[in-house]
SEFIMAR-246144 format. One line per field, with one value per residue: x, y, z of N, C-alpha, C in turn; residue in one letter; residue number from 1. Coordinates in pm, whole numbers, padded with zeros to 5 digits. Atoms other than C-alpha are relative to their C-alpha. Last residue first. Layout:
N
nc1: [X, ...] .
nc2: [Y, ...] .
nc3: [Z, ...] .
cac1: [X, ...] .
cac2: [Y, ...] .
cac3: [Z, ...] .
cc1: [X, ...] .
cc2: [Y, ...] .
cc3: [Z, ...] .
aa: [a, ...] .
i: [NUM, ...] .
//
This chain:
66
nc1: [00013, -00079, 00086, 00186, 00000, -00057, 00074, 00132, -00107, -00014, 00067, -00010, -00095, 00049, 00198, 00019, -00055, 00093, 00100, -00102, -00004, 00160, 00039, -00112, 00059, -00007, -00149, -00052, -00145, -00011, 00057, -00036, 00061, -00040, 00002, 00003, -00145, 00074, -00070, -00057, -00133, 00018, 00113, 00000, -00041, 00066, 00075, -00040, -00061, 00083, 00012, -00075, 00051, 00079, -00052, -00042, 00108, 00096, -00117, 00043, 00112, -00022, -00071, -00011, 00026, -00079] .
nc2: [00070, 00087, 00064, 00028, 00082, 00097, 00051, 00084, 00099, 00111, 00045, 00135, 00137, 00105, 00095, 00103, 00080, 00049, 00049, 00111, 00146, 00077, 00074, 00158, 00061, 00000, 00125, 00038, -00116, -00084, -00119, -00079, -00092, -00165, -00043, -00123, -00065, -00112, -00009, -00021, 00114, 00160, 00067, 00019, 00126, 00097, 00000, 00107, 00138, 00039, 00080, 00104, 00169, 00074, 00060, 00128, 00091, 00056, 00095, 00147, 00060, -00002, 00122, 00113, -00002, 00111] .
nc3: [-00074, 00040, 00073, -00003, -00095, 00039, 00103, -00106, -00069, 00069, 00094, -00081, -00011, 00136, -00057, -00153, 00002, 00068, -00066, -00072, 00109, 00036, -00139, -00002, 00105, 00123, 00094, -00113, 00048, 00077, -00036, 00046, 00047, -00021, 00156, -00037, 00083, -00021, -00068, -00118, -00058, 00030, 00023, -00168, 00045, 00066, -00096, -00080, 00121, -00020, -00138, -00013, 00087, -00074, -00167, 00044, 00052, -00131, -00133, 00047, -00017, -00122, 00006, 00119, 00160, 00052] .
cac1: [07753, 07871, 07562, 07577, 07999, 07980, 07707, 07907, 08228, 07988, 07878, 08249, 08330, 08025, 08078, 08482, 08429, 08192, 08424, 08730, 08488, 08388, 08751, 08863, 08584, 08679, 08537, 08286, 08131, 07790, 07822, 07805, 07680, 07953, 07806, 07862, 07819, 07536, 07601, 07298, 07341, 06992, 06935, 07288, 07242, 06948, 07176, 07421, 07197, 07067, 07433, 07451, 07155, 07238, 07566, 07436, 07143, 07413, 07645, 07335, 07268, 07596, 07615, 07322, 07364, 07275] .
cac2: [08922, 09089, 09298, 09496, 09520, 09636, 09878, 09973, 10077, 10318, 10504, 10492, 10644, 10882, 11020, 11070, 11256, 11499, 11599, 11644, 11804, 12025, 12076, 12160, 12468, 12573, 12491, 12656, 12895, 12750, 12434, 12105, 11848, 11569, 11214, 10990, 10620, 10366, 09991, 09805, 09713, 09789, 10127, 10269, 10239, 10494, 10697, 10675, 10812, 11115, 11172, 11218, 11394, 11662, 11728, 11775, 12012, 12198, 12272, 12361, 12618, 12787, 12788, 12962, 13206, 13237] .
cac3: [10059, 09744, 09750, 10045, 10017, 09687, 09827, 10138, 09874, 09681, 09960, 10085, 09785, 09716, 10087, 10026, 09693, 09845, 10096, 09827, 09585, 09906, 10016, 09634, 09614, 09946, 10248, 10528, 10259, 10411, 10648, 10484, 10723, 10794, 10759, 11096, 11008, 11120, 11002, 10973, 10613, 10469, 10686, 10746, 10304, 10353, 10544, 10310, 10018, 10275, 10367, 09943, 09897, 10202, 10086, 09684, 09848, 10079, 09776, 09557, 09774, 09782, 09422, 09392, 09650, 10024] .
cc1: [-00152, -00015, 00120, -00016, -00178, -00010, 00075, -00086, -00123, 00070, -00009, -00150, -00045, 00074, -00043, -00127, 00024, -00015, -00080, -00119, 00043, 00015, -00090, -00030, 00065, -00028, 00014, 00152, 00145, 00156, 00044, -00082, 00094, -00103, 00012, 00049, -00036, 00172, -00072, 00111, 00020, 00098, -00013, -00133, 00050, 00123, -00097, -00069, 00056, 00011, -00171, 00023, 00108, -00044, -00110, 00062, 00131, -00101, -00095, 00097, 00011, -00114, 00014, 00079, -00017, -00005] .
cc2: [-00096, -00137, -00129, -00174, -00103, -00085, -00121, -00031, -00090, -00145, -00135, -00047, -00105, -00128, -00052, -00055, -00129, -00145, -00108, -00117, -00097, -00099, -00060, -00088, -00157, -00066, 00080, -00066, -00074, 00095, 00162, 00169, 00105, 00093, 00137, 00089, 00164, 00113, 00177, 00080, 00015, -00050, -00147, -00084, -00028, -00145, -00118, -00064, -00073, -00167, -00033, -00051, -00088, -00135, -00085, -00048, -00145, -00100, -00092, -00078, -00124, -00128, -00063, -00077, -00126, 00008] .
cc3: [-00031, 00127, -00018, -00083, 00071, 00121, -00040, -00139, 00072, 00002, -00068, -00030, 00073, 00006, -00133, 00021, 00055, -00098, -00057, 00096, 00110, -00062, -00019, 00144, 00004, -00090, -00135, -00062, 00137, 00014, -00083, 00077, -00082, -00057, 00037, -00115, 00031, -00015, -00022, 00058, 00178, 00095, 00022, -00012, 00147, -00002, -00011, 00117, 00147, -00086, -00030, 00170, 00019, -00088, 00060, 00155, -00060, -00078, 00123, 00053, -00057, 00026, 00125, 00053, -00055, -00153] .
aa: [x, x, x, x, x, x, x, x, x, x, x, x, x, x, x, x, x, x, x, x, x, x, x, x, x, x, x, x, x, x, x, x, x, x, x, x, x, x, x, x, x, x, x, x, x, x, x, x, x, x, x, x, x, x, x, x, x, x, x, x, x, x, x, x, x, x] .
i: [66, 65, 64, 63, 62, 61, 60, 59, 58, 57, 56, 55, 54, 53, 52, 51, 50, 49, 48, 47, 46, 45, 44, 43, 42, 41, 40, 39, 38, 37, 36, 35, 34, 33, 32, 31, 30, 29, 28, 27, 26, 25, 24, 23, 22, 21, 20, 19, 18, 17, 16, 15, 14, 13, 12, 11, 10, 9, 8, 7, 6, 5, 4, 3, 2, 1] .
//
């Protein structure tokens, strides 16, 4: 595996390990796509990676606005 390969899978796994943690406070439980090596292009990943910071950051507003 190379470099960039690796740090694909480490920012995949920190960010389903982030929502996971926020399945936790808020109860709800959510199905977080594993990144599988060379499985996406460079624009799929952002795209992926994009999507799990959003909703992420969406269940937080929603955490704290209640």
């Amino acid at each position: 595996m190379n470099e960039v390969e690796e740090k694909k899978n480490r920012l995949n796994l920190e960010m389903r390990s982030l929502l996971s943690i926020i399945d936790m406070i808020d109860g709800k439980t959510g199905k977080y796509v594993n990144y599988v090596e060379n499985s996406l292009n460079e624009s799929e990943f952002l795209d992926l990676q994009i999507q799990l910071v959003s909703e992420a950051k969406n269940r937080m507003i929603d955490i704290f606005k209640d």
